[in-house]
C-alpha positions in Angstrom: 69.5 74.3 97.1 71.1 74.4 94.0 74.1 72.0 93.9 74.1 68.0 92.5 76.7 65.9 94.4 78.5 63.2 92.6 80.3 61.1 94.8 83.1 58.5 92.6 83.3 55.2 94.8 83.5 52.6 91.4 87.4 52.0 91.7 88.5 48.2 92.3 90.2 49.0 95.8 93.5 47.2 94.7 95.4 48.8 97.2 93.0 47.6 99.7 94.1 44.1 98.8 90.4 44.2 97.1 88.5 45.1 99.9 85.6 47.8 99.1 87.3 50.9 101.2 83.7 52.7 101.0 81.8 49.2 102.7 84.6 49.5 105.2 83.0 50.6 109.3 84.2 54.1 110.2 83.3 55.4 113.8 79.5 54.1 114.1 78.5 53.8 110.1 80.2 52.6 107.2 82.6 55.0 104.7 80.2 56.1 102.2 77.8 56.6 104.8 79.9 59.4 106.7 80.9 60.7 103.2 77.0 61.1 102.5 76.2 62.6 105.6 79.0 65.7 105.4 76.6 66.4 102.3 73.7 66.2 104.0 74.4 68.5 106.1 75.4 70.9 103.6 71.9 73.4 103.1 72.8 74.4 99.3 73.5 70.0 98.4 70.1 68.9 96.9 70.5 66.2 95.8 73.5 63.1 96.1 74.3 61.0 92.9 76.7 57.4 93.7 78.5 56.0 91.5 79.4 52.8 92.2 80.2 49.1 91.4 77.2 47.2 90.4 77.3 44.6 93.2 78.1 47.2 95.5 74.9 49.6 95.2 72.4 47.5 97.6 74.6 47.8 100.2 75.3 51.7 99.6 71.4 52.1 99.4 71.3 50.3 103.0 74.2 52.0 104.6 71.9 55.8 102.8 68.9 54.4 104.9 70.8 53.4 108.3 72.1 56.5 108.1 69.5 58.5 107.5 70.3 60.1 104.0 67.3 61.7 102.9 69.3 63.5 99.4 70.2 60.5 98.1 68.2 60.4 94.4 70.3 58.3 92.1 72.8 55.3 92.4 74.1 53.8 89.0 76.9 52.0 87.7 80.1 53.6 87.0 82.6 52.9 83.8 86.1 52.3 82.9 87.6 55.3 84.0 86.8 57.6 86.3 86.1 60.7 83.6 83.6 57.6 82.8 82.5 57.1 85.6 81.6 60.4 86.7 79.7 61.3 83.4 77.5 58.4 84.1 76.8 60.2 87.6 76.3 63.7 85.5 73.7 61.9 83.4 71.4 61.6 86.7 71.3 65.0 88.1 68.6 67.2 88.2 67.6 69.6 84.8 67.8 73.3 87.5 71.3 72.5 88.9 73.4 74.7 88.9 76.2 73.4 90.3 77.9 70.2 89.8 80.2 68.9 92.8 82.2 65.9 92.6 83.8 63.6 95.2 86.0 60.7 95.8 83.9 58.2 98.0 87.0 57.8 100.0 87.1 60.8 101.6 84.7 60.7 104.3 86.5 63.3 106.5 85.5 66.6 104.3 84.0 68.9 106.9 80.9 70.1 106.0 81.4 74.3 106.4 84.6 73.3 103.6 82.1 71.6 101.7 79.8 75.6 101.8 83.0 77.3 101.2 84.5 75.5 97.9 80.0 76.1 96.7 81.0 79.8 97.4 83.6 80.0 95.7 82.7 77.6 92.5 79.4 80.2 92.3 82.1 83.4 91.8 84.9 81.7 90.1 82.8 79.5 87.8 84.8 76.2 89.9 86.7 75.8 92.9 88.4 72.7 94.6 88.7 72.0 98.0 92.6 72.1 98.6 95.8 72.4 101.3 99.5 73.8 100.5 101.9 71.2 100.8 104.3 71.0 103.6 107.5 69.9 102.3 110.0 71.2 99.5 108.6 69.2 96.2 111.4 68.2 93.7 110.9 67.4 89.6 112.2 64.6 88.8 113.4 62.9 85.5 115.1 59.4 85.2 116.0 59.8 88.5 117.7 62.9 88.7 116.5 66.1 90.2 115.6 68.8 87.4 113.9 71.2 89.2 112.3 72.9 92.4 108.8 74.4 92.1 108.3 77.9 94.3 106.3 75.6 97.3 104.0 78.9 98.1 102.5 77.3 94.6 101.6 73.9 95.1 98.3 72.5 96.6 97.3 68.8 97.3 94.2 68.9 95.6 91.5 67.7 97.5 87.4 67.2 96.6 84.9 68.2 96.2 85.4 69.9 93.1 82.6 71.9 92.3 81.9 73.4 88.7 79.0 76.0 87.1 76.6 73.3 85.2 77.5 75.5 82.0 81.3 75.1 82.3 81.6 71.9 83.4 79.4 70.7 80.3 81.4 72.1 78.2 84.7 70.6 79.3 83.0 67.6 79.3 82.2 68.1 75.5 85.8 68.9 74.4 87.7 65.9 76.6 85.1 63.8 74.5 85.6 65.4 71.3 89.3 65.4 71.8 89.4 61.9 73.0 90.9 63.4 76.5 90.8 61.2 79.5 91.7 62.7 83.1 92.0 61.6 86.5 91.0 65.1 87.9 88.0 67.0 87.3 89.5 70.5 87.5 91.4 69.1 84.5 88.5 69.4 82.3 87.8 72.8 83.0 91.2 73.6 82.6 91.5 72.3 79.5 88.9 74.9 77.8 90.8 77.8 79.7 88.4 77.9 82.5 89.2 79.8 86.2 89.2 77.6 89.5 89.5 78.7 92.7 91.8 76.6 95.3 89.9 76.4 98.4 92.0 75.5 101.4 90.5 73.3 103.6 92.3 71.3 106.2 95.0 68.3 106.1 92.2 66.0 108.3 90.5 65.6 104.6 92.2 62.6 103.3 91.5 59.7 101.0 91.5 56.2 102.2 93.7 54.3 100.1 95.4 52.0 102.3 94.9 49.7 105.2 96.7 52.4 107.1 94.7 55.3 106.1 91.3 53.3 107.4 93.6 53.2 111.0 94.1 56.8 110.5 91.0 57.9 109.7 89.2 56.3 112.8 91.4 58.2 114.8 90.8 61.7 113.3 86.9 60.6 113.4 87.2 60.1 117.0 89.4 62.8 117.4 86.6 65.4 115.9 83.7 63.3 118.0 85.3 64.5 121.7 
C-alpha cells in the first residue's frame, strides 16, 4: 500500500444547474460513494483524501460510512482553482507515500483493475494517466476556420486518475508555484518540468458527470456492469 488518493469534488456544479453532481444517487449509493469505493477496492490505495466544498463534507463523511469506506483519512476544503484545490488535498497525505493519484469526484465509473494499471505504470514511468484514443477525426480550429488535422493514432481523452512519483509531482508542484502557473490538468505539471507520463488506456465507460444527461448515462452503464 503505497499510493494517497486525492479525489477533486470542490467545483460549483454550474452545469448541473447547481446541483452537487457528487451528492447525486447512483445505482444504490450516492456519486462520491461509488467513486470511493473503486479505490477501496484497489490493494496498493492506502489511504483516500476529499476535497470538497465546505458545506458539502458532512454529507461525503456519511455517504464514506454508509458505504463502508474504511481508507477514507482526510476530508478538507478545497480552493479557487482546481491546481488549488488539489494542493490543499496533497497537504493531507501520508509522510511514506509514494505515489500521489488524483481524481475528479465525478467519475465514479473508473474500474478498479484500471485504477492497478495506471499505479503500474506511474511506478515505471515516474506518472501515468488513465486514458482512451478518440474515435473521430479532430480538427484545429482558429476563428472559425479549420487550420489543421492532428495524426488521430495521437490523441487520447485524458481520463483520471493521474497518478505521479511523490518526488516528481512535488516538484511540478514547486515550479507552477514559482512560475505563477495555474493548470486544469495534473499531467500538466509534470510536463511542465519535462517529466515522462505514460497514457494508460482504459475504457470509454469512465466518464465524467457533467450534465443532467451524463447522471442518465451513467445509471445505465452502472446497471449495465451490475447484470
Amino acid at each position: 500500500m503505497d499510493t494517497s488518493v486525492i479525489i477533486v469534488c470542490a467545483g460549483n456544479s454550474t452545469r448541473m444547474g447547481g446541483v452537487n453532481k457528487i451528492l447525486l444517487p447512483l445505482g444504490e449509493r450516492l456519486v462520491i460513494g461509488v467513486t470511493m469505493q473503486a479505490f477501496q477496492k484497489c490493494e496498493r490505495v492506502k489511504e483516500i483524501i476529499i476535497v470538497a466544498r465546505e458545506d458539502d463534507i458532512p454529507h461525503i463523511k456519511e455517504e464514506a460510512q454508509a458505504a463502508g469506506i474504511t481508507k477514507l483519512t482526510a476530508c478538507t476544503v478545497g480552493g479557487a482553482t482546481r491546481q488549488e484545490s488539489v494542493i490543499n488535498g496533497v497537504r493531507c497525505i501520508s509522510a511514506d507515500t509514494e505515489l500521489i493519484a488524483v481524481h475528479d469526484g465525478a467519475r465514479p465509473l473508473v474500474r478498479p483493475e484500471h485504477i492497478e494499471k495506471v499505479i503500474r505504470d506511474a511506478s515505471v514511468f515516474g506518472g501515468a494517466s488513465l486514458g482512451v484514443p478518440v474515435k473521430d477525426t479532430i480538427k484545429t480550429v482558429d476563428d472559425g476556420l479549420v487550420i489543421d488535422t492532428p495524426p488521430r493514432k495521437m490523441l487520447y481523452i485524458t481520463q483520471t486518475p493521474q497518478i505521479f512519483k511523490r518526488r516528481l509531482y512535488f516538484e511540478g508542484i514547486d515550479f507552477a508555484l514559482e512560475h505563477n502557473l495555474d493548470f486544469t490538468d495534473d499531467c500538466q505539471l509534470v510536463e511542465a518540468i519535462g517529466g515522462k507520463i505514460a497514457m494508460t488506456t482504459g475504457d470509454y465507460t469512465n466518464i465524467k458527470i457533467t450534465t443532467p444527461e451524463d447522471i442518465r448515462l451513467a445509471e445505465v452503464l452502472l446497471a449495465m456492469r451490475d447484470d
